[in-house]
N, C-alpha and C positions, 0 to 999 in steps of 0.2 A: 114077405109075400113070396111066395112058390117063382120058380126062375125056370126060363123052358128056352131049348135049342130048338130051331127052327132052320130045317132042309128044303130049301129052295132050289128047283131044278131047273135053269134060265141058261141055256145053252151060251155063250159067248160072253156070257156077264163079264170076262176077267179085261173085255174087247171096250167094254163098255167108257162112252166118255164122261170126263171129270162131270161137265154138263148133262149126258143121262143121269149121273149117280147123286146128283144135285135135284133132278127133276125128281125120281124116285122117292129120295130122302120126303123132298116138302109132301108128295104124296101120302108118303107113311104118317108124316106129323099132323100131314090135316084130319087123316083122318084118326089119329090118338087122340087128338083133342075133340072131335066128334062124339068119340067114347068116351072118353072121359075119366079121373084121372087114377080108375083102377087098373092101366093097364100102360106100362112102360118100355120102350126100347132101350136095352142095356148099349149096347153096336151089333156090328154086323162084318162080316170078315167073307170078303171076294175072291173068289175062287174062278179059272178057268170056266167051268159050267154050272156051278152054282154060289147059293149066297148065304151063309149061313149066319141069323138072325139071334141075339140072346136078347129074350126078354122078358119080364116082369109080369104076372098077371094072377088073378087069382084061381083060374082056369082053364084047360085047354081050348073051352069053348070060345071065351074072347079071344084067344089068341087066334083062331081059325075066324072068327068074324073080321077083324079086321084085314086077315091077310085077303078075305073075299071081296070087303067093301074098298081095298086098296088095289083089287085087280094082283095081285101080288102068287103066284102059288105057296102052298106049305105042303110038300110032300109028306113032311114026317114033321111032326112036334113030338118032345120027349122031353119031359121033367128032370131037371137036376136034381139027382140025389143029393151028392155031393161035391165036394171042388176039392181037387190036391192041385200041389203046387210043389216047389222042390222043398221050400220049406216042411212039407208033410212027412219029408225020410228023417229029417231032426227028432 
């Protein structure tokens, strides 16, 4: 299944408590299970003003409905080509 980063533009997120990021999380899951299960949250990696999201899905289109139905922004979604790693210079 196609893999997609997701730029979230959330001013203070890095501010944000263990208990926001808790709150968020069950947000995001309730609504992947609303959707249903073509479309998965890989993690998400917090940043000073944004959050960038890697996830599963078989189009950018799901990916944008949930982050709407979750109240969530996506600035930018962009499809993994590919993935390196240090193992990749071997």
């Amino acid at each position: 299944m196609p893999q997609f980063v997701i730029e979230r533009e959330m001013p203070g997120a890095g501010s944000l408590s263990a208990a926001d990021l808790k709150g968020a999380s069950q947000t995001s899951c309730n609504v992947l299970r609303e959707l249903g299960p073509e479309i998965q949250w890989v993690q998400s990696y917090v940043t000073d003003d944004k959050i960038y999201c890697v996830y599963r899905a078989p189009d950018e289109g799901l990916i944008r409905e949930h982050a709407e139905k979750a109240g969530f922004p996506a600035n930018s979604v962009s499809q993994v080509r590919s993935i390196i790693d240090p193992t990749t210079a071997d």
